[in-house]
PDB file of N, CA, C and O in Angstrom:
ATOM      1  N   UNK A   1      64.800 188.108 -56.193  1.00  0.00           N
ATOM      2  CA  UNK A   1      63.542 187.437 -55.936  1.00  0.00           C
ATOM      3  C   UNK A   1      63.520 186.106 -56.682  1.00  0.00           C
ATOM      4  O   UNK A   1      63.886 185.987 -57.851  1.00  0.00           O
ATOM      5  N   UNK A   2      63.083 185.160 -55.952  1.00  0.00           N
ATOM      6  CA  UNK A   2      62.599 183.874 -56.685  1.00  0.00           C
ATOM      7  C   UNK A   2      61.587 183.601 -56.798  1.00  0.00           C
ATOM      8  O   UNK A   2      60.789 184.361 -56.251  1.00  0.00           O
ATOM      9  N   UNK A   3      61.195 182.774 -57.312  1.00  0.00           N
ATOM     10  CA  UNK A   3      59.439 182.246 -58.043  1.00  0.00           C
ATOM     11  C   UNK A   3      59.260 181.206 -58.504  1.00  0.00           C
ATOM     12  O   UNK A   3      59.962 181.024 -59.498  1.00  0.00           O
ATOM     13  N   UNK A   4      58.633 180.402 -58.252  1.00  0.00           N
ATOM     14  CA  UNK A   4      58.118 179.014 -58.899  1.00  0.00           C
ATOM     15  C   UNK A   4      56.997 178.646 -59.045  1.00  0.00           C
ATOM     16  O   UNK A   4      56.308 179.493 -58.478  1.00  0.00           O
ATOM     17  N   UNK A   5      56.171 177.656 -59.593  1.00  0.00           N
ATOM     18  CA  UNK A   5      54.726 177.856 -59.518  1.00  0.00           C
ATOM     19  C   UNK A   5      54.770 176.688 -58.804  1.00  0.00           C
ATOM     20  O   UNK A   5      53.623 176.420 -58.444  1.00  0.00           O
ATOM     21  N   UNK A   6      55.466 175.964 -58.477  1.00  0.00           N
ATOM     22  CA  UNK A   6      55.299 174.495 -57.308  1.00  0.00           C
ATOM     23  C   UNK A   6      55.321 175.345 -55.898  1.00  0.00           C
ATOM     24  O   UNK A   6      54.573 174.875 -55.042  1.00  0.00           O
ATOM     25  N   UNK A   7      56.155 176.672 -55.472  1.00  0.00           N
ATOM     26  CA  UNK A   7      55.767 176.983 -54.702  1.00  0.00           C
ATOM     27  C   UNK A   7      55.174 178.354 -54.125  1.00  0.00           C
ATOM     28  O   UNK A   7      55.562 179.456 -54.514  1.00  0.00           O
ATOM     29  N   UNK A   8      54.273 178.174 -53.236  1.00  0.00           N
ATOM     30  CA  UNK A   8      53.062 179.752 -52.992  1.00  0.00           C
ATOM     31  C   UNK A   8      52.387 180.392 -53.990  1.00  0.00           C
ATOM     32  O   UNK A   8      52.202 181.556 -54.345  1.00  0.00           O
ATOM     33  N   UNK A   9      52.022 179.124 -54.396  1.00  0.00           N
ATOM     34  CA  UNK A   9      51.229 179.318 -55.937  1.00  0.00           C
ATOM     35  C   UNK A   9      52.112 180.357 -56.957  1.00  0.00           C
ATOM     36  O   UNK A   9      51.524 181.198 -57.636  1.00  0.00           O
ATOM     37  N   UNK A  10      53.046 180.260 -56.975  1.00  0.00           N
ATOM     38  CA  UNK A  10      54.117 181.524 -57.805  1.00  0.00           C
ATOM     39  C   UNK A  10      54.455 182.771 -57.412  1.00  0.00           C
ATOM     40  O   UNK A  10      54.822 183.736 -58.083  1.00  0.00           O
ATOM     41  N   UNK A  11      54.285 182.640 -56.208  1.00  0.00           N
ATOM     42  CA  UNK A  11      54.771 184.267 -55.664  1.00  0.00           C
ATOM     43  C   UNK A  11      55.894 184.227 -55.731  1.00  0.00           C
ATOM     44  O   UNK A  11      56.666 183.282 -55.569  1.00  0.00           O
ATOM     45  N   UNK A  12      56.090 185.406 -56.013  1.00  0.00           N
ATOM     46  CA  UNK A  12      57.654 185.868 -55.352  1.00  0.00           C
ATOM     47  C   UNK A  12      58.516 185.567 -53.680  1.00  0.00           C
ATOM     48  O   UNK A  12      58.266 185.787 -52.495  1.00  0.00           O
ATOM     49  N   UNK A  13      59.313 185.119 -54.263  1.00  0.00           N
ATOM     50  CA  UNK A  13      60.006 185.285 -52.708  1.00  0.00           C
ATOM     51  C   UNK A  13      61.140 186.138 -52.339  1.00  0.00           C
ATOM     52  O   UNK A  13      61.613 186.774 -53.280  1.00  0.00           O
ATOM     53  N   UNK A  14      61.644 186.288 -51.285  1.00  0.00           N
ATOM     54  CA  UNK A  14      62.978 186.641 -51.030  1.00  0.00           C
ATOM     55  C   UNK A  14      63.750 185.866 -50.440  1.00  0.00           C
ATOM     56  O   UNK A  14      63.504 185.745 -49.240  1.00  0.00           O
ATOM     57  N   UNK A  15      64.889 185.094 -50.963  1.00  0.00           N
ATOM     58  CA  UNK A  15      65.415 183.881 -49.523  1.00  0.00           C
ATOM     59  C   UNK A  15      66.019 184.710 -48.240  1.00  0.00           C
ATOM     60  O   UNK A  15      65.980 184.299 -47.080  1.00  0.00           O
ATOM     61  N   UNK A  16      66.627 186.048 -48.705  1.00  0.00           N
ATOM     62  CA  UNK A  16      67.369 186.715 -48.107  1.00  0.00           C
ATOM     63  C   UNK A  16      66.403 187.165 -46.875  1.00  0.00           C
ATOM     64  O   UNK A  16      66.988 187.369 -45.811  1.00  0.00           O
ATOM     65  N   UNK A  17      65.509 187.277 -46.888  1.00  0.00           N
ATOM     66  CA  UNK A  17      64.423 187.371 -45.904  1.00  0.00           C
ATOM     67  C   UNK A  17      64.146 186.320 -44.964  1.00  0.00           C
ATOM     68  O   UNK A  17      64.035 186.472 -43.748  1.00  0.00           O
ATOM     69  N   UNK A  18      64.007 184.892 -45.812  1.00  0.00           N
ATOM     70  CA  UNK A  18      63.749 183.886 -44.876  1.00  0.00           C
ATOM     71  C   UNK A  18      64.727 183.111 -44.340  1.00  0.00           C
ATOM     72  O   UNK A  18      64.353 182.155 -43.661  1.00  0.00           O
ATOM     73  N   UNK A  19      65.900 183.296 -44.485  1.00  0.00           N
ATOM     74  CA  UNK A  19      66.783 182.191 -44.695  1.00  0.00           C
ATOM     75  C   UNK A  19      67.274 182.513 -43.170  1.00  0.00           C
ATOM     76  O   UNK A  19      67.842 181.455 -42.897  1.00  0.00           O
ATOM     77  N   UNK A  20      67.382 183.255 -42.136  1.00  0.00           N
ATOM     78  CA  UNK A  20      67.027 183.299 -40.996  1.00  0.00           C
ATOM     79  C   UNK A  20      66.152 182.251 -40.664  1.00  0.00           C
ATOM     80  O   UNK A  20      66.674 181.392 -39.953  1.00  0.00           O
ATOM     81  N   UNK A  21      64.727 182.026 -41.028  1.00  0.00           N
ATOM     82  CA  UNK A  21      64.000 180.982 -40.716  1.00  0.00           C
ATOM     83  C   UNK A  21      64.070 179.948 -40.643  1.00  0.00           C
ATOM     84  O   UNK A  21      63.537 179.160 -39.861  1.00  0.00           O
ATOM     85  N   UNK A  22      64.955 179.761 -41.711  1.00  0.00           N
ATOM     86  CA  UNK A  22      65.871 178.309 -41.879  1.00  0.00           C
ATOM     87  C   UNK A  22      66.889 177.998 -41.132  1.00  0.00           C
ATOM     88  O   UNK A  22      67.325 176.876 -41.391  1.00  0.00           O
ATOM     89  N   UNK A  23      67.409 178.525 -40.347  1.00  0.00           N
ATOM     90  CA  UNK A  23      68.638 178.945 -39.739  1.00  0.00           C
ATOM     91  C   UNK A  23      67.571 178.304 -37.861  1.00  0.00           C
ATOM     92  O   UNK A  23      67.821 177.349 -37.124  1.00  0.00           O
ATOM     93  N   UNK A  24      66.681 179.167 -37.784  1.00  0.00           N
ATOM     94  CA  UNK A  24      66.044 178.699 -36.432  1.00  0.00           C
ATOM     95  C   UNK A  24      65.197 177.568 -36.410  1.00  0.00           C
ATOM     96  O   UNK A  24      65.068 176.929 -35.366  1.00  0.00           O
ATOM     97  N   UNK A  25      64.517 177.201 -37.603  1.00  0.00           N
ATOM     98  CA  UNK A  25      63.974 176.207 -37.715  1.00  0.00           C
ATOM     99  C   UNK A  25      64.183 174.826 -37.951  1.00  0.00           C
ATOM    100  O   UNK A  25      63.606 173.932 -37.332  1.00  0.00           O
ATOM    101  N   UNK A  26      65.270 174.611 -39.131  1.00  0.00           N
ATOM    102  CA  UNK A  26      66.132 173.531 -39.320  1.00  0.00           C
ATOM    103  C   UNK A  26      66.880 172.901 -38.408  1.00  0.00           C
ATOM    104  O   UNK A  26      67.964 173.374 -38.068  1.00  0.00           O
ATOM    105  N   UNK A  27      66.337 171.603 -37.827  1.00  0.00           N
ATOM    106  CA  UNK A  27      67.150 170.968 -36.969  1.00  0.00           C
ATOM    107  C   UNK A  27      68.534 170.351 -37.466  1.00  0.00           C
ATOM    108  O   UNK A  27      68.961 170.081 -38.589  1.00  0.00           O
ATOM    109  N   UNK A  28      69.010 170.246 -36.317  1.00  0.00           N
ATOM    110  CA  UNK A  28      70.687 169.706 -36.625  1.00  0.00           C
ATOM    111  C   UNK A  28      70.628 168.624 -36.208  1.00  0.00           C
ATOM    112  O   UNK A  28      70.116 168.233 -35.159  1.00  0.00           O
ATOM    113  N   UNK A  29      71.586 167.588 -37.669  1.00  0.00           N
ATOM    114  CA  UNK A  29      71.714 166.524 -37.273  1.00  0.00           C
ATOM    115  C   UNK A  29      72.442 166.225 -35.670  1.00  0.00           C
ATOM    116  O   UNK A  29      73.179 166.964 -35.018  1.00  0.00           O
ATOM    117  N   UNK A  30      71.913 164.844 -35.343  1.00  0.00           N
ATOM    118  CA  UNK A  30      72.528 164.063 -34.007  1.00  0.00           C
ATOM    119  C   UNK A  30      73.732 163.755 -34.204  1.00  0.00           C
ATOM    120  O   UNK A  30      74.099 163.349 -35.306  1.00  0.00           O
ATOM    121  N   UNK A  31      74.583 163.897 -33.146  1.00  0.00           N
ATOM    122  CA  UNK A  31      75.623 163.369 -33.159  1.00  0.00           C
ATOM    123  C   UNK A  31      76.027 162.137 -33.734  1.00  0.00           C
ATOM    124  O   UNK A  31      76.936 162.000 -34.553  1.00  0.00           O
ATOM    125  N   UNK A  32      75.228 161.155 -33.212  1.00  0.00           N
ATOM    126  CA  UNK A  32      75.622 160.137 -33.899  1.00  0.00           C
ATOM    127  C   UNK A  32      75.721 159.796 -35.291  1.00  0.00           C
ATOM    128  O   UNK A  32      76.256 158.794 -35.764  1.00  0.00           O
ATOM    129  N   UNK A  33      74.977 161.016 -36.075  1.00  0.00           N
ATOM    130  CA  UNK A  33      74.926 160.948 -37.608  1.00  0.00           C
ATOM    131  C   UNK A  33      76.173 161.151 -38.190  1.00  0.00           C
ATOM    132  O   UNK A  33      76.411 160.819 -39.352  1.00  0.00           O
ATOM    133  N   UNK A  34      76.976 161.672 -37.458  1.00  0.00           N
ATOM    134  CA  UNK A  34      78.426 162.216 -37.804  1.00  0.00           C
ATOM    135  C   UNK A  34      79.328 161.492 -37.753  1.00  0.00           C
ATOM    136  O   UNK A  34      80.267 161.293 -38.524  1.00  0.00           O
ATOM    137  N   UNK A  35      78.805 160.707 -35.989  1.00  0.00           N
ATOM    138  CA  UNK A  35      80.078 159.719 -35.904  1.00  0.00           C
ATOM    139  C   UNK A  35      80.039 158.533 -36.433  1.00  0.00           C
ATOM    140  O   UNK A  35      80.989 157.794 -36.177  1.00  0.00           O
ATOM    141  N   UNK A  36      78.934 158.018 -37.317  1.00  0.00           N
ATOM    142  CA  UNK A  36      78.624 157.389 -38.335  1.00  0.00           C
ATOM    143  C   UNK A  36      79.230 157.212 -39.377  1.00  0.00           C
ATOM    144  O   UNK A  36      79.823 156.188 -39.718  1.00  0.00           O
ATOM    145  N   UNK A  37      79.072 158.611 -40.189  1.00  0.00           N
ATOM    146  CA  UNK A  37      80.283 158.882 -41.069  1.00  0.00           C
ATOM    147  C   UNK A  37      81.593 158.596 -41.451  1.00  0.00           C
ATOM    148  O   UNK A  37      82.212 158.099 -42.392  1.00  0.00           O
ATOM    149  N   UNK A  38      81.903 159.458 -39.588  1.00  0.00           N
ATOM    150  CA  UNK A  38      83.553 159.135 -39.646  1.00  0.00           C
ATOM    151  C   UNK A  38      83.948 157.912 -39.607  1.00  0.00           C
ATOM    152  O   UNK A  38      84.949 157.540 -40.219  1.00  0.00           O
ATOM    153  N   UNK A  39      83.209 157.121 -38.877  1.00  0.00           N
ATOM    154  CA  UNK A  39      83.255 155.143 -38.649  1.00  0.00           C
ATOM    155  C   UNK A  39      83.318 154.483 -39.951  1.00  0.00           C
ATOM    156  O   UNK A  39      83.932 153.416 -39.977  1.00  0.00           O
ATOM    157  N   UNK A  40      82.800 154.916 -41.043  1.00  0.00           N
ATOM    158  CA  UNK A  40      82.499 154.231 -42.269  1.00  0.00           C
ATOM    159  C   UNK A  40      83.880 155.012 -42.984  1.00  0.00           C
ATOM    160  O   UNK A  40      83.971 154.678 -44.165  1.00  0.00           O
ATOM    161  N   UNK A  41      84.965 155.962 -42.554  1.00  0.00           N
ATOM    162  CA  UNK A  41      85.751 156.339 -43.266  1.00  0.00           C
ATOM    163  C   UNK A  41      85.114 157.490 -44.157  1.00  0.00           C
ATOM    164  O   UNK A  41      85.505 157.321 -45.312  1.00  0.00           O
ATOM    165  N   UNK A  42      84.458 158.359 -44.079  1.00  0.00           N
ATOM    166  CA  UNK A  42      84.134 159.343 -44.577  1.00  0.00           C
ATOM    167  C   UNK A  42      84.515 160.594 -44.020  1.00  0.00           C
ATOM    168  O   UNK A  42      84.304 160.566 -42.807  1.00  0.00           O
ATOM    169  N   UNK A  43      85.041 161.801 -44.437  1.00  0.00           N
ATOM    170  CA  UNK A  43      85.397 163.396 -44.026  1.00  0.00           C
ATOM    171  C   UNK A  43      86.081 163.377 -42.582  1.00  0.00           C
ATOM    172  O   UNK A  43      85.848 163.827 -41.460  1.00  0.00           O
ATOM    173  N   UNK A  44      87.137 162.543 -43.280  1.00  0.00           N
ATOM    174  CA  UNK A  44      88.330 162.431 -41.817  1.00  0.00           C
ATOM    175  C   UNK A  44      89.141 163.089 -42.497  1.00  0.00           C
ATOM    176  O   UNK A  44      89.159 163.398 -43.688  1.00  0.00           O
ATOM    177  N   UNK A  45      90.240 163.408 -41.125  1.00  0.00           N
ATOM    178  CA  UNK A  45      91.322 163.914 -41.663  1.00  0.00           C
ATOM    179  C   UNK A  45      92.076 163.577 -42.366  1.00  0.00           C
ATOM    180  O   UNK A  45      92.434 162.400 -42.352  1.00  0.00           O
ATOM    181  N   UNK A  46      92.797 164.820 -43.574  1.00  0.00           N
ATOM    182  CA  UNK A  46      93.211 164.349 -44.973  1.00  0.00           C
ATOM    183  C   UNK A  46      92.451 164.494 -46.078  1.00  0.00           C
ATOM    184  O   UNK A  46      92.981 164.972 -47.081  1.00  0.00           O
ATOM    185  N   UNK A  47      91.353 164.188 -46.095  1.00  0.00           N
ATOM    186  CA  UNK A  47      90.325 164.062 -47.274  1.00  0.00           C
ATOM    187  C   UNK A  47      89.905 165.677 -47.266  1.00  0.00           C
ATOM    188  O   UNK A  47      89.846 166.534 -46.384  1.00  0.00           O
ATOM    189  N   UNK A  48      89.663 165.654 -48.591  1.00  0.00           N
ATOM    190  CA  UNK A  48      88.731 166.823 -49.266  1.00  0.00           C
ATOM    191  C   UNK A  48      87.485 166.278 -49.145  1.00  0.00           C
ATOM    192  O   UNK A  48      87.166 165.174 -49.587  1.00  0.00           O
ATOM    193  N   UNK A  49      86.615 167.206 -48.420  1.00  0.00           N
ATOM    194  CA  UNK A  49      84.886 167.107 -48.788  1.00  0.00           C
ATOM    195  C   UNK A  49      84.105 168.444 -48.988  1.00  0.00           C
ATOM    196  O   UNK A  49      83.999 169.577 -48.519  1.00  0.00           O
ATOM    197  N   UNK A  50      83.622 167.627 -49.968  1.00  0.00           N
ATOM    198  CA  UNK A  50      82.946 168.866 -51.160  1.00  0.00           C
ATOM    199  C   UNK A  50      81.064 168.747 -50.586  1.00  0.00           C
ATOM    200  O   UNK A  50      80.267 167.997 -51.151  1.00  0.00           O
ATOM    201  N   UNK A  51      80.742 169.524 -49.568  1.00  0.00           N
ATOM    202  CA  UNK A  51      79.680 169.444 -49.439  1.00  0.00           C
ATOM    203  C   UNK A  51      78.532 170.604 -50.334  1.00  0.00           C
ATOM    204  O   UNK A  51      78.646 171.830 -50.343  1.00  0.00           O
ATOM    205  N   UNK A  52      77.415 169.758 -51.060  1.00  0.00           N
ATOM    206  CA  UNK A  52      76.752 171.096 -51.784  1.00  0.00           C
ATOM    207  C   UNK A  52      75.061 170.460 -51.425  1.00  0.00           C
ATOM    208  O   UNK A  52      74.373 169.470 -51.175  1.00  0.00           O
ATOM    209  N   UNK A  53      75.096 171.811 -51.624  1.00  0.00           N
ATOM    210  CA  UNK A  53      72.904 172.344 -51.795  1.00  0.00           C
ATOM    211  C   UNK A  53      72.742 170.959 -49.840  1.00  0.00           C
ATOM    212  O   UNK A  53      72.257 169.828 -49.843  1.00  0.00           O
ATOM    213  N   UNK A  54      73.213 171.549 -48.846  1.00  0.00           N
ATOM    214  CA  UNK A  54      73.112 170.480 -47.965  1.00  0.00           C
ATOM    215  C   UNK A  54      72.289 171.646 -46.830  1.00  0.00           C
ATOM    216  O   UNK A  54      71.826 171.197 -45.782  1.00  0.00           O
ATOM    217  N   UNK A  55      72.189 172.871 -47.096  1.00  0.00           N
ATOM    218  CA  UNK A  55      71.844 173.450 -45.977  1.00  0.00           C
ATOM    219  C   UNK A  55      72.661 174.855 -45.852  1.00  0.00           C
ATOM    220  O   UNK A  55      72.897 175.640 -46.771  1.00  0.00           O
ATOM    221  N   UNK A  56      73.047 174.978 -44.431  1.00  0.00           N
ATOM    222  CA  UNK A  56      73.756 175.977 -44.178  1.00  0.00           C
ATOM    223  C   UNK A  56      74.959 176.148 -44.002  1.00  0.00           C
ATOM    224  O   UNK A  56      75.732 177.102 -44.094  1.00  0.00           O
ATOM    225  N   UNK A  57      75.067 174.479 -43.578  1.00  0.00           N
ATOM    226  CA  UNK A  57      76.543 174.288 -43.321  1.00  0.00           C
ATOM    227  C   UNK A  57      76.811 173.822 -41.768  1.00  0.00           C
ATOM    228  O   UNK A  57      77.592 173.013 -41.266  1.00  0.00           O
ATOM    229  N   UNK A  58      76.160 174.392 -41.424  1.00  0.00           N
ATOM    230  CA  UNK A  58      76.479 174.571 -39.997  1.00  0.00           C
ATOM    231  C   UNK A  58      76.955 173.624 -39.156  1.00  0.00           C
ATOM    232  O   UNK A  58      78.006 173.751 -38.526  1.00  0.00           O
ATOM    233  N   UNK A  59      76.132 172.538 -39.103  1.00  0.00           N
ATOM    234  CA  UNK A  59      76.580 171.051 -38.138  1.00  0.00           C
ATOM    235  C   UNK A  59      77.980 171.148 -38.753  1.00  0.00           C
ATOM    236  O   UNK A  59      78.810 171.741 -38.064  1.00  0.00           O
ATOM    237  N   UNK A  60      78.396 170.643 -39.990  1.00  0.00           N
ATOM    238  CA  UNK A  60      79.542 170.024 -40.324  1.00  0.00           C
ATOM    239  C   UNK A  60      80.663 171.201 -40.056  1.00  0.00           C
ATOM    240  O   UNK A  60      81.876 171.017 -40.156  1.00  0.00           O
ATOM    241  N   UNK A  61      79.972 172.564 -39.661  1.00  0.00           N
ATOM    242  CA  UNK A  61      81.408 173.288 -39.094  1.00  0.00           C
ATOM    243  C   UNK A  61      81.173 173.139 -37.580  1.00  0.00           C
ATOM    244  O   UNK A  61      82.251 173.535 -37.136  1.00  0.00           O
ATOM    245  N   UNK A  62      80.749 172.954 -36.987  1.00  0.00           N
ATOM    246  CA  UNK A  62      80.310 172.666 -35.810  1.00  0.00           C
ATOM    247  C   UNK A  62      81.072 171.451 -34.891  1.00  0.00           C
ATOM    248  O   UNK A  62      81.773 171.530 -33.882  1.00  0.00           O
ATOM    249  N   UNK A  63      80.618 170.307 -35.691  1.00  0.00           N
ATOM    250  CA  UNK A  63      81.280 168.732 -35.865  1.00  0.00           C
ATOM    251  C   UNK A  63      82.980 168.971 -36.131  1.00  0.00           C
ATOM    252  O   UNK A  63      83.934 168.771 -35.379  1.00  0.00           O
ATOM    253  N   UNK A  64      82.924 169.367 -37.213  1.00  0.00           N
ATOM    254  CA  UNK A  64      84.479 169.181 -37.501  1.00  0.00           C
ATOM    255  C   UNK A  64      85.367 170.478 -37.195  1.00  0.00           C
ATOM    256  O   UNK A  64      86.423 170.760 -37.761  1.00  0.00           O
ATOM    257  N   UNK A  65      84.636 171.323 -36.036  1.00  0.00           N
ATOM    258  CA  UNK A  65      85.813 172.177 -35.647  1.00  0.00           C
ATOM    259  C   UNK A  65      85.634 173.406 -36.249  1.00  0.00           C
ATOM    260  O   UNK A  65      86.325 174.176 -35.581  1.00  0.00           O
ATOM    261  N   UNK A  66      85.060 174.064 -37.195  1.00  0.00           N
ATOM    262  CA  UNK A  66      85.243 175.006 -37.738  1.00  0.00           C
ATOM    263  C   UNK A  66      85.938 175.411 -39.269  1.00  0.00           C
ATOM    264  O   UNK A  66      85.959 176.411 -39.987  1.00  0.00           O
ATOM    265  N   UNK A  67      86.425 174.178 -39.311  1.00  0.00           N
ATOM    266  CA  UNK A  67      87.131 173.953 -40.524  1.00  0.00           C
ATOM    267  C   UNK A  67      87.023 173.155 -41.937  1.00  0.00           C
ATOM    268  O   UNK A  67      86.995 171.941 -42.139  1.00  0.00           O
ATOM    269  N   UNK A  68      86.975 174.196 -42.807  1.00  0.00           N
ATOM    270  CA  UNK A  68      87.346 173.140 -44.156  1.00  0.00           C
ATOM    271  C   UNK A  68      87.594 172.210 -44.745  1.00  0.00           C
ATOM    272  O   UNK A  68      87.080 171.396 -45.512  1.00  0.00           O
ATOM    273  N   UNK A  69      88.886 172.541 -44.059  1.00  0.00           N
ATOM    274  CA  UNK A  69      90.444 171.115 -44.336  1.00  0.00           C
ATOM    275  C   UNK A  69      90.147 170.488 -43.074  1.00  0.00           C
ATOM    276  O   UNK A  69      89.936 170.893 -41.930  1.00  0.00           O
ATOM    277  N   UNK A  70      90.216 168.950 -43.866  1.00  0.00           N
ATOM    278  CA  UNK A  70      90.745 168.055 -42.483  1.00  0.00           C
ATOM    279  C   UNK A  70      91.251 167.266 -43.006  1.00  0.00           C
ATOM    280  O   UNK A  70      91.803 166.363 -42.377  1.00  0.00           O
TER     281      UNK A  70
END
C-alpha cells in the first residue's frame, strides 16, 4: 500500500489495483514524437537507453520493435 497526504487526502492506495487504469487510460505518444527522437540522433541502433519512472513502457516497445537493445 501507498500513501501520501498530497494525494486522496492520505488514503491508502494500491497501485497494483490501479495500474490497469493507467494502462487504459494513458495515452500513447504520436508517432511523430518518436520519429523526432530518432532524427535528432537519439535511441537508434547501437546505443544503450536507459529509460526510467516514464510510464509503462509500452510505446517505446512498441516503436522500437519489442526490444531493449538497439
Amino acid at each position: 500500500m501507498i500513501s501520501s497526504k498530497d494525494i486522496d487526502n492520505g488514503q491508502a492506495f494500491d497501485w497494483g489495483k490501479t495500474s490497469g487504469d493507467y494502462a487504459v487510460y494513458r495515452d500513447l505518444y504520436p508517432e511523430e514524437f518518436y520519429q523526432k527522437i530518432v532524427s535528432i540522433g537519439l535511441c537508434v541502433r547501437g546505443q544503450s537507453v536507459l529509460d526510467l519512472g516514464t510510464g509503462t513502457g509500452y510505446g517505446y516497445f512498441i516503436y522500437f520493435g519489442g526490444s531493449g537493445r538497439h
